[in-house]
C-alpha positions in Angstrom: -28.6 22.1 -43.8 -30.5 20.2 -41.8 -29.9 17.4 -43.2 -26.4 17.8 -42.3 -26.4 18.5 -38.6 -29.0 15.5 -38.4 -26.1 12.9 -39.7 -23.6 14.7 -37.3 -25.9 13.9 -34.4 -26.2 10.2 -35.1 -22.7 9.9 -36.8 -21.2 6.6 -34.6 -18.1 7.4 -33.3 -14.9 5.6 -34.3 -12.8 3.4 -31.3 -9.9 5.1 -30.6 -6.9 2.9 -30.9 -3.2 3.3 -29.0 0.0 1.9 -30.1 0.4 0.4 -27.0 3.4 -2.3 -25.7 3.5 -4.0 -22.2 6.5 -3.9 -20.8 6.4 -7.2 -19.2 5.4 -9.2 -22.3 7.4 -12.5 -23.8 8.0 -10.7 -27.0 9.7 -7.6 -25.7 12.5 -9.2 -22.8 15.3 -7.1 -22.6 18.3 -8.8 -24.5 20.7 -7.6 -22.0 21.6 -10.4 -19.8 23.4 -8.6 -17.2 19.8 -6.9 -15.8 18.2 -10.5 -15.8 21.2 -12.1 -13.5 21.4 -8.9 -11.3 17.3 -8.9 -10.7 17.1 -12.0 -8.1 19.9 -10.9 -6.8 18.4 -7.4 -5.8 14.9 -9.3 -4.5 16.7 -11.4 -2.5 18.8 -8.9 -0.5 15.8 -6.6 -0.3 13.5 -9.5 1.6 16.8 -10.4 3.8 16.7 -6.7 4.5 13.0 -6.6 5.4 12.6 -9.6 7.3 15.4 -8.1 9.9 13.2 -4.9 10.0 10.0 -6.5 11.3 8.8 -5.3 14.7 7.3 -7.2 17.3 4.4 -5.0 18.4 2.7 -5.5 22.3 -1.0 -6.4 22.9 -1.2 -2.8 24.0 1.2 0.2 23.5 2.7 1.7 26.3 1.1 5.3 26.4 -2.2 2.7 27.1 -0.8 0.8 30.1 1.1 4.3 31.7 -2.6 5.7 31.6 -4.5 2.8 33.1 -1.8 2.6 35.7 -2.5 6.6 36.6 -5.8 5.7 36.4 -6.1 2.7 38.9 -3.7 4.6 41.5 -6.2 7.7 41.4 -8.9 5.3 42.1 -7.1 3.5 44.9 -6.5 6.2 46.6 -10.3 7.6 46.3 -11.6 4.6 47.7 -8.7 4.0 50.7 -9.8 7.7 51.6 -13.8 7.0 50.9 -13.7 3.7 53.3 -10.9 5.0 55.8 
């Protein structure tokens, strides 16, 4: 009994194996030609499409530049009434 449980503590385990096929291999392309000629021309319409998307972002957004402007008009007036 022993024995037993000894050789189930060292017993090795096996690798497990999968049955598993890419989907982008060579040996497994789709034989219908209608999805291959249709595929470029989905790519190319979708980068015309995101290339007229783009947006030209400032050096600073403009919730910044409204602040520092309240900001600098608080200070000129503390320092006209300071040194007037």
């Amino acid at each position: 009994m022993k024995v037993q449980a000894l050789l189930i503590l060292f017993k090795q385990r096996k690798h497990r194996t999968f049955n598993y096929k890419p989907r982008f291999s060579e040996e497994h392309k789709p034989e219908d030609s209608n999805n291959t000629e249709s595929q470029p021309d989905f790519i190319s319409k979708w980068k015309a499409a995101k290339e007229g998307k783009r947006k030209v972002k400032g050096v600073l957004p403009v919730r910044t530049l409204i602040l520092a402007l309240v900001l600098l008009l608080i200070l000129m007036y503390v320092l006209e009434k300071k040194y007037m």
